[in-house]
Phi, psi and omega in degrees: 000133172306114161290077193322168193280171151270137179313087143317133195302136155303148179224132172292155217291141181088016226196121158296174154293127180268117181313151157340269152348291190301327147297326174318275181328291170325304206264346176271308153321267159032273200341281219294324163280351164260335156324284190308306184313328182264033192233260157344323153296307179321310196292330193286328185278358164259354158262008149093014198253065170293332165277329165307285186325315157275355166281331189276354158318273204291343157299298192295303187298004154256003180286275157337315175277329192291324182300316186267292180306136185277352184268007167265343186339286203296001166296331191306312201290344179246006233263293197298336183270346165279313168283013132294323193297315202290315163307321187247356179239289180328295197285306187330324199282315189310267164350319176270329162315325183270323191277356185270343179259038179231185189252031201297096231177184165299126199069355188218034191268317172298143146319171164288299199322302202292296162021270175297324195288333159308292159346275188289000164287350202274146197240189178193139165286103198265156176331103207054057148274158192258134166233144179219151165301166193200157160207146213261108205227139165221159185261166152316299178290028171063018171257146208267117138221159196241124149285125181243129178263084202315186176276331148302332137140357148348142160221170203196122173253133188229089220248138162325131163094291158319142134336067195318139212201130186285143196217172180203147196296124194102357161306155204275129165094342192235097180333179180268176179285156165261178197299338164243075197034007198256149182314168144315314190187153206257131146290116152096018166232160139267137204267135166267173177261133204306301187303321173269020141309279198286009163288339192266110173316299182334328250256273167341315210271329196281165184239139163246137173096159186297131177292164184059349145248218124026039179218142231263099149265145165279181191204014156155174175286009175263333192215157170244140179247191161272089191260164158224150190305117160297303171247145173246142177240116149297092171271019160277347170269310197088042154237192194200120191253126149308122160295006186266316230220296189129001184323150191241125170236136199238147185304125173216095152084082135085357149217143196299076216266150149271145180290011178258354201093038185236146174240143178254156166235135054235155170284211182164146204297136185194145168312110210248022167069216195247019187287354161292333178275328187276322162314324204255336161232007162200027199270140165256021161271339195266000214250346178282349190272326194280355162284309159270022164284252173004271208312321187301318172290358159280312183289323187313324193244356163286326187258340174279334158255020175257356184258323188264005179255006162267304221285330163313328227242321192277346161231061125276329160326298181284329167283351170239039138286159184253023168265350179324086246258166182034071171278323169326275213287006190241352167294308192275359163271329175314311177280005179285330162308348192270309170309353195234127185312163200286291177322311189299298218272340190276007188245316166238041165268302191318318218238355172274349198252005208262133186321318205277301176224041167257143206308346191276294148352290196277351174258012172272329193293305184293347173265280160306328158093039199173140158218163156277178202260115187252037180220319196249001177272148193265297186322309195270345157300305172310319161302305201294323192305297180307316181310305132343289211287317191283345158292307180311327220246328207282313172319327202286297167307311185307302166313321171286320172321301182336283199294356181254329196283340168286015188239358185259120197311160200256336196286352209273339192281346196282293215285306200297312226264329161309312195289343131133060202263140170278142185302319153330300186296306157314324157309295190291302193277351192242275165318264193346277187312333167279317164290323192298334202283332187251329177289297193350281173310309160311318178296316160320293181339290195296334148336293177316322183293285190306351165276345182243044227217072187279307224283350195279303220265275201282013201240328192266336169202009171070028158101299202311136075252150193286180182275093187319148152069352165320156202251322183249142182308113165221154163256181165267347143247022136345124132252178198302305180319323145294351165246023175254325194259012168279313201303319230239286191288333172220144192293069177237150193080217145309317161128171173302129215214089182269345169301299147014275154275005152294270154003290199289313210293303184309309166336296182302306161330299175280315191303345175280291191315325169305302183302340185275329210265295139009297227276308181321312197272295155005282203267329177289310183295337145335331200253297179317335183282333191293323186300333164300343187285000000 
């Protein structure tokens, strides 16, 4: 008789059976990460950060299904590189997308929510309101009292919440006076001294005295007065009325305008439509720096990959005669710009280039008895830029050249030199065309590259020498990347302005994508002509 087998343990499919233990650990880690998330949420959505919130909302609740669901399995191993992808590349692309349609920016960095309650904090002394010297008491329990002293020579004690009630020193409960009448000591206060008063931010905000009668705020470190709310907000209008004058200031794209133009601050962030975009191709403070931003931003990368791919191509050309004398060595110096980090050579073409005292300069004066000025002339910075790029880029080109001019078959130059074609012709009919078919697509690339080519532009003169009269911080060699991050990053001009620079940053974004797409469409007719060749 056949002895049956015994029954291998089943496994689900892909999968061991998972310990105890291993399930525990899993669902207590969980925990302890939707605790956190949801904790991270609260603060961010009570500090007005709503899109932060819901991306860590839709992180943790993928978390929770990859962790939980067993049809999730193979996922747990991507489970983290998928919540970084979402967090640090999706929401940004996102992120930037909602601020080019808000006015989000210097002055417009608050919610409405945060906004307004700054707006009704601001106060005004109206017309026969009382001012007084103060002088400042606090208890163990950090609360505040004020002695006040009128201009008539009144004095008065004055505590949050309380009846300001006129007192004089010896009075029950009130030390005796110092040379200038103010007590010594408060029962259950310690008397401050003005500088350390005037350290608690806080200080300025309490009201003494009963609402709606009597009340007392400082106003600076000499006086306190009888302030009242300068503004009130109608949230049934949306607008906000001065109490001084009776003035109406009405919402207009996130800040609070008058029909005269007088404006309140701080403004707040609010959806301004497609005006960044309309600003950005047709406004005319922004529109004279910004043409030669552009047009500059075409040449810059046009002429840098057409200089450093002839000078790359030409001494690739010589080095591959094979009579070339010391070709190795003059080869491996040639690649030492490729070799020395980017940042490195741009600090020191910046200090060899430096007008005043730099080494370039000073053998043109001894030689010619002149140099140019290449930081504060627009021309010659732009020569200095290209001159830079073309120290950078040429090992690169030389080395891609090399390696396409070694793949071009030797008998077709043999054939060419039999039909009795001139090295001009071989070059324009053979070489050119045949390199281009393996080159090409790297020369788009560098294009691409170089158009967006912030750090060689911001590292070596910042954009500069600026743009006179400009409404916004520009140089004359700004291209839009460097002029999206002065708009965004530095307080200059107007101020910083990230819708603005959301607006351009898209703007740059199709214009690469067209040039990548380009680059495609190109290189496919390039592939087809060669099979003719």
């Amino acid at each position: 008789m056949s002895q049956a087998l015994p029954e291998k343990p089943k496994k689900r499919s892909g999968m061991t059976e998972e310990s105890f233990l291993s399930r525990l650990m899993r669902i207590i880690l969980l925990i302890v990460f939707d605790a956190g998330a949801v904790w991270f949420i609260q603060n961010a959505l009570s500090k007005g950060f709503d899109q932060l919130a819901i991306v860590i909302g839709v992180i943790a609740v993928m978390f929770n299904l990859i962790f939980l669901l067993p049809q999730a399995y193979p996922l747990r191993w991507m489970a983290f590189g998928l919540g970084f992808l979402i967090l640090f590349t999706i929401y940004p692309i996102i992120f930037t997308v909602y601020v080019a349609f808000t006015n989000y920016g210097d002055g417009h960095l608050l919610t409405k929510e945060q906004a307004i309650p700054l707006i009704e904090k601001q106060v005004y002394l109206p017309e026969g309101g009382r001012s007084y010297s103060w002088t400042a008491y606090r208890n163990e329990a950090g609360e505040y009292a004020l002695w006040l002293i009128s201009p008539e020579g009144e004095t008065f004690l004055a505590k949050p919440g309380e009846e300001i009630l006129p007192a004089k020193p010896g009075d029950p409960g009130i030390g005796e006076a110092d040379s200038k009448g103010i007590p010594l000591s408060i029962e259950g206060y310690q008397r401050l001294n003005t500088l350390l008063a005037a350290a608690d931010k806080n200080l300025p905000n309490i009201k003494f005295g009963l609402e709606g009668d009597q009340v007392i705020q400082i106003r600076n470190p000499s006086e306190a007065a009888e302030l009242q709310s300068r503004f009130k907000y109608d949230e049934a209008t949306d607008t906000v009325v001065d109490q001084s004058n009776g003035e109406i200031y009405y919402n207009v794209d996130g800040t609070f305008t008058s029909r005269t133009g007088k404006t309140i601050s701080p403004g707040f962030r609010t959806v301004v439509g497609l005006k960044n975009f309309r600003d950005f191709l047709t406004s005319p403070a922004l529109r004279g720096p910004l043409v030669q931003i552009v047009t500059w931003n075409f040449i810059f990368p046009t002429v840098s990959v057409v200089s450093t791919f002839a000078l790359g191509l030409a001494i690739a050309i010589m080095f591959n005669d094979p009579d070339f004398p010391f070709k190795k060595l003059i080869r491996s110096l040639l690649i030492i710009p490729y070799t020395i980090p980017g940042l490195i050579s741009i600090i020191i073409w910046r200090g060899l280039l430096n007008s005043e005292f730099g080494i370039v300069n000073k053998i043109l004066n001894d030689l010619i008895g002149t140099a140019p000025r290449w930081t504060t002339e627009p021309f010659w910075a732009q020569v200095a830029i290209l001159l830079v790029n073309l120290w950078l880029g040429y090992p690169y080109m030389m080395l891609v050249s090399s390696g396409a001019l070694q793949s071009i078959p030797s008998d077709i130059y043999e054939a060419a030199m039999i039909d009795g074609a001139t090295p001009w012709q071989r070059f324009r009919r053979i070489t050119l065309p045949l390199l281009l078919i393996a080159v090409g697509p790297l020369l788009i690339a560098s294009y691409v590259f170089n158009f967006n080519n912030f750090n060689l532009i911001y590292l070596f003169i910042a954009g500069g020498p600026p743009i006179p009269n400009a409404a916004t911080q520009a140089g004359y060699t700004d291209i839009l990347i460097s002029y999206v991050y002065k708009l965004a990053f530095e307080s200059g001009g107007r101020g910083v302005q990230y819708g603005l620079a959301s607006a351009i940053s898209i703007v740059v974004f199709f214009i690469v994508g067209a040039i990548t797409l380009f680059q495609y469409r190109f290189t496919n007719m390039w592939e087809e002509a060669s099979e003719n060749v």
